[in-house]
C-alpha positions as CSV (number, residue, x, y, z in Angstrom):
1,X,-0.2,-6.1,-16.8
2,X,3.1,-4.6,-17.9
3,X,4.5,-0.9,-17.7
4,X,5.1,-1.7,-21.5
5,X,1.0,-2.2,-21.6
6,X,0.3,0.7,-19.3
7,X,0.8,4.4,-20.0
8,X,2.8,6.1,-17.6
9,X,-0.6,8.6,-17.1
10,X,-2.6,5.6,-16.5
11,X,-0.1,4.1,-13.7
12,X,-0.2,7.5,-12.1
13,X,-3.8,7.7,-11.9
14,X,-3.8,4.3,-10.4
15,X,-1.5,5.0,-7.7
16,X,-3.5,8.2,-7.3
17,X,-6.9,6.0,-7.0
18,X,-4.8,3.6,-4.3
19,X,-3.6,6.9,-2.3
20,X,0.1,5.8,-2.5
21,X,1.5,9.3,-3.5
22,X,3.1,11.4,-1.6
23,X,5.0,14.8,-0.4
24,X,5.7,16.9,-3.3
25,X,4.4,14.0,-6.3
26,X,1.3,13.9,-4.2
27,X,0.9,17.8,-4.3
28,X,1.9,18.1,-8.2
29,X,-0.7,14.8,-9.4
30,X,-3.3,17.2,-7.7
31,X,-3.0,20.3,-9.7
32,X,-2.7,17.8,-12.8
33,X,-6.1,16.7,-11.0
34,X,-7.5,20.4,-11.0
35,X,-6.1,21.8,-14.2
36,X,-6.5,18.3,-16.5
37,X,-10.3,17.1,-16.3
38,X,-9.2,14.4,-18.5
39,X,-6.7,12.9,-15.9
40,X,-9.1,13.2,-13.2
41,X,-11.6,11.5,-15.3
42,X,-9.1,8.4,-15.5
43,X,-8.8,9.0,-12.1
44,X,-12.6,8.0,-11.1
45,X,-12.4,5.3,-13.4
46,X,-9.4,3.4,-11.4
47,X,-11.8,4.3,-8.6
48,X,-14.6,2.6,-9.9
49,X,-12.2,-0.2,-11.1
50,X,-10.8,-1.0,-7.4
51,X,-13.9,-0.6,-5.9
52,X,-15.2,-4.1,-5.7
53,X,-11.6,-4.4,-3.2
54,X,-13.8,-3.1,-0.4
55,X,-17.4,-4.6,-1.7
56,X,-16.6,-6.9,2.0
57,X,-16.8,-3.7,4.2
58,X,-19.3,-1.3,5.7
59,X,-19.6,2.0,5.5
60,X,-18.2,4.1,7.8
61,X,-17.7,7.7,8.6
62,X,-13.6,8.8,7.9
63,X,-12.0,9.0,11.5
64,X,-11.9,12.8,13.4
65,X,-9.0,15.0,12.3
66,X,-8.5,13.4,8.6
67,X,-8.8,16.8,6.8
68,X,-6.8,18.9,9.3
69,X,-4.1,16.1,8.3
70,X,-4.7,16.5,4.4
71,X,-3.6,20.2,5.0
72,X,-0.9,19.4,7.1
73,X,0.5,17.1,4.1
74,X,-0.3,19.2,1.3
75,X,1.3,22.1,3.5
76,X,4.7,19.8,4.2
77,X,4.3,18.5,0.7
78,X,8.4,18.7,0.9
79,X,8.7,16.7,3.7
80,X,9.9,13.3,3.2
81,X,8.1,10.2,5.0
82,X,10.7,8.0,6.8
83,X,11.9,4.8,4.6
84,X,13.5,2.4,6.1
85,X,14.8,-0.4,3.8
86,X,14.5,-4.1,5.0
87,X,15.8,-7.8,4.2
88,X,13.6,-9.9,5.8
89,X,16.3,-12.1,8.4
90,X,16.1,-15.6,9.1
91,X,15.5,-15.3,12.7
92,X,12.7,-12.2,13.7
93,X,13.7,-9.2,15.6
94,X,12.6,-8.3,18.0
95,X,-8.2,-1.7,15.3
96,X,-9.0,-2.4,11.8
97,X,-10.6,0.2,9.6
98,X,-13.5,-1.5,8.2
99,X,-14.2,0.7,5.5
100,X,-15.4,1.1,1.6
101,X,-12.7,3.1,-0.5
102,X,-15.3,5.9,-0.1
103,X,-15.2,6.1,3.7
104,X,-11.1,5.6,3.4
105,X,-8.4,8.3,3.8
106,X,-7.4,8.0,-0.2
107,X,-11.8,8.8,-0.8
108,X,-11.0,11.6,1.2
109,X,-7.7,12.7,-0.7
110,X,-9.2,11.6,-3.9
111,X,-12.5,14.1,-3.3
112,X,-9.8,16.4,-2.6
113,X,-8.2,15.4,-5.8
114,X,-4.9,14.1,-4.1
115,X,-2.5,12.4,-6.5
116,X,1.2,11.2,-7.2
117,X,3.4,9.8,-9.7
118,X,5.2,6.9,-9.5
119,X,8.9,7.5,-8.7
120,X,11.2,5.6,-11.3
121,X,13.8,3.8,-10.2
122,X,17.3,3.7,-12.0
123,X,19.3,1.2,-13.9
124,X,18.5,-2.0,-15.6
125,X,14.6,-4.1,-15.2
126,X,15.6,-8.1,-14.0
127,X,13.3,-8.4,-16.4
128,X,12.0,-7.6,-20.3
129,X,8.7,-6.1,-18.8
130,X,8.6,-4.4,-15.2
131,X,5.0,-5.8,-13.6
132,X,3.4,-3.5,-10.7
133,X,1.1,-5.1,-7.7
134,X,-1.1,-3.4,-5.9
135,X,-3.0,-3.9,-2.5
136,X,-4.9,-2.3,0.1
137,X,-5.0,-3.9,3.8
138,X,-7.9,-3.3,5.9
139,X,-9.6,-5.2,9.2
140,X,-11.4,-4.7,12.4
141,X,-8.9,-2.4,13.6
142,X,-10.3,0.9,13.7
143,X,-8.2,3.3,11.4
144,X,-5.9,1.0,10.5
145,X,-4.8,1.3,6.8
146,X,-2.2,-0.3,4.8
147,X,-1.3,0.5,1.0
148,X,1.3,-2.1,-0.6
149,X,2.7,-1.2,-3.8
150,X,5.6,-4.1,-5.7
151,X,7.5,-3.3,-8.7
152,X,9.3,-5.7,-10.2
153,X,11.8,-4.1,-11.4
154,X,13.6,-3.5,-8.4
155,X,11.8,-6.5,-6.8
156,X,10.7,-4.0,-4.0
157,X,7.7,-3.5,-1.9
158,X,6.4,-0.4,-0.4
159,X,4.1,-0.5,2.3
160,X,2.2,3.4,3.7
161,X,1.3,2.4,7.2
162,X,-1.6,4.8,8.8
163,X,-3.4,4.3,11.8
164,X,-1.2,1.6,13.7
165,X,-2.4,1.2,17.2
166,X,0.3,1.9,20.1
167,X,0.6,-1.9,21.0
168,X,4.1,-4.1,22.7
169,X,3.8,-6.4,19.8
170,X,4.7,-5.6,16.2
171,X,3.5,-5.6,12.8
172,X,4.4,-8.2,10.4
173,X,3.6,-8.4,6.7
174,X,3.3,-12.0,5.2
175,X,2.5,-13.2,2.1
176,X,0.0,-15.9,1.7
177,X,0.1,-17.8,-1.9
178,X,-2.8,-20.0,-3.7
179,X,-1.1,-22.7,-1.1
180,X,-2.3,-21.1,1.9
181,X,1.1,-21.4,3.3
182,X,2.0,-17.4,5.0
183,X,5.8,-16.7,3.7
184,X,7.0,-13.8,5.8
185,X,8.0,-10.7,3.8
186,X,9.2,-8.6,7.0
187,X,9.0,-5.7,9.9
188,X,6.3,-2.8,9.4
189,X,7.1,1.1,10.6
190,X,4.2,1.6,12.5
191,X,3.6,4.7,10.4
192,X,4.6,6.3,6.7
193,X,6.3,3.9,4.6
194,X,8.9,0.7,4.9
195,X,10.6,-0.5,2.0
196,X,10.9,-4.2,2.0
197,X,13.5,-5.9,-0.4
198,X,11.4,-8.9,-1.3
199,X,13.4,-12.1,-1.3
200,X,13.9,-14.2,-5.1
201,X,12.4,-17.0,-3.8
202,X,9.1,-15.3,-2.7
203,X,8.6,-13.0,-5.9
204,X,7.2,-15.9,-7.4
205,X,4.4,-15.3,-5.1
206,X,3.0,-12.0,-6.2
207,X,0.0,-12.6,-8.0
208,X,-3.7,-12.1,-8.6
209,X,-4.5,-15.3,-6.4
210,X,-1.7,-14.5,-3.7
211,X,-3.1,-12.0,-0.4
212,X,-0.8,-9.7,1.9
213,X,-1.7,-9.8,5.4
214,X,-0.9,-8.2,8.5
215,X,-0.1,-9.7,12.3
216,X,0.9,-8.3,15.6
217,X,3.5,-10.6,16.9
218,X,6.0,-10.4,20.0
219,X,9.4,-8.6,18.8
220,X,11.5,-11.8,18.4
221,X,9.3,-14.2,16.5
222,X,8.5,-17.8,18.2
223,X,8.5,-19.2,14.4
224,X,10.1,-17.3,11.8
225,X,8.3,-19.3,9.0
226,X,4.2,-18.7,10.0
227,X,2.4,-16.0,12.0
228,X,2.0,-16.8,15.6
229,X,-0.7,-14.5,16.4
230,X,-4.4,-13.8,14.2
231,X,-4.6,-12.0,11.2
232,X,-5.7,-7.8,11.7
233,X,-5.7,-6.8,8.4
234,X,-5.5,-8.6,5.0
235,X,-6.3,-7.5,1.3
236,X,-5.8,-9.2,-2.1
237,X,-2.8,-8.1,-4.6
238,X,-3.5,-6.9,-7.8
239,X,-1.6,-6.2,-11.4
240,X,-1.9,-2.7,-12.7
């Protein structure tokens, strides 16, 4: 769907629904949430309307600690998360949450009505209409959590990270098209949220049919062009 076909309210309760606000939008979508029972309304429905994402997952109880780490965020609402900006290089560098988006973190933040609008970016689209992907990555890791968000407008990704396991490999976010082949699309943070500059050639690639996933390999990659190690967390994009 296109920004043209979306309202900017819509989009916002969206990103809300996905829990990819944050800081200070995060805290001012959630007294729009409290004082607007109209927007928090459109908010349950993008709730309803990405809940068949987790239909594959049971029900679990949200990990110890989440809501004394809701008020630390709402508290340091003005704190900025770490973004790191990354062009995926030809040569490398250097569990799960099996959950339904009830039992996630963004259930949690959304009962807490926890929202954010979508920061725009300046200067000129690539293209007539700007298209917006969404996806949420989950696996057997316990409290692992990944939330992908691509805008085609500034052909960027953003990825919130939460619940990365101390480990000597490192994450890697790949691509995998209706082809099956993984394209790689670059290095993870191991917590908040990496910006990654998504290569022309692979833009083609987001789409309904296409799925983000997530693998731990060693920090200089055996094969730049596939995963070496198993898959730990994976979810399906999605056009908002």
């Amino acid at each position: 769907m296109s920004s043209d076909a979306m309202p900017e309210r819509s989009a916002l309760a969206a990103e809300l629904a996905l829990g990819l606000l944050e800081g200070a939008d995060r805290a001012s979508a959630l007294r729009l949430v409290l004082s607007d029972p109209g927007f928090a309304a459109e908010v349950d429905g993008w709730r309803a309307r990405l809940a068949p994402l987790y239909d594959g997952f049971a029900d679990v109880a949200p990990p110890s600690g989440l809501m004394a780490r809701i008020d630390q965020a709402i508290d340091a609402e003005a704190a900025a998360d770490q973004v790191t900006t990354l062009m995926p290089a030809p040569r490398a560098q250097g569990g799960w949450k099996i959950a339904t988006f009830a039992a996630s973190a963004v259930a949690a933040m959304l009962a807490l009505a926890l929202v954010w609008p979508s920061p725009q970016s300046p200067g000129p689209a690539p293209q007539d209409k700007a298209d917006v992907a969404v996806a949420q990555l989950t696996g057997p890791i316990d409290g692992l959590l990944l939330t992908a968000r691509y805008d085609s407008s500034t052909s960027e990704m953003l990825v919130r990270v939460e619940g990365m396991p101390v480990t000597e490999t490192e994450p890697e976010l790949w691509i995998v098209p209706a082809d099956g082949q993984p394209r790689r699309l670059g290095r993870l943070l191991r917590g908040g949220v990496t910006r990654i500059a998504i290569p022309e050639g692979h833009r083609k690639f987001i789409d309904p049919v296409s799925e983000l996933i997530l693998t731990m390999e060693p920090k200089v990659l055996p094969d730049p062009d596939k995963p070496s190690a198993p898959t730990v967390a994976q979810g399906r994009l999605q056009r908002i």
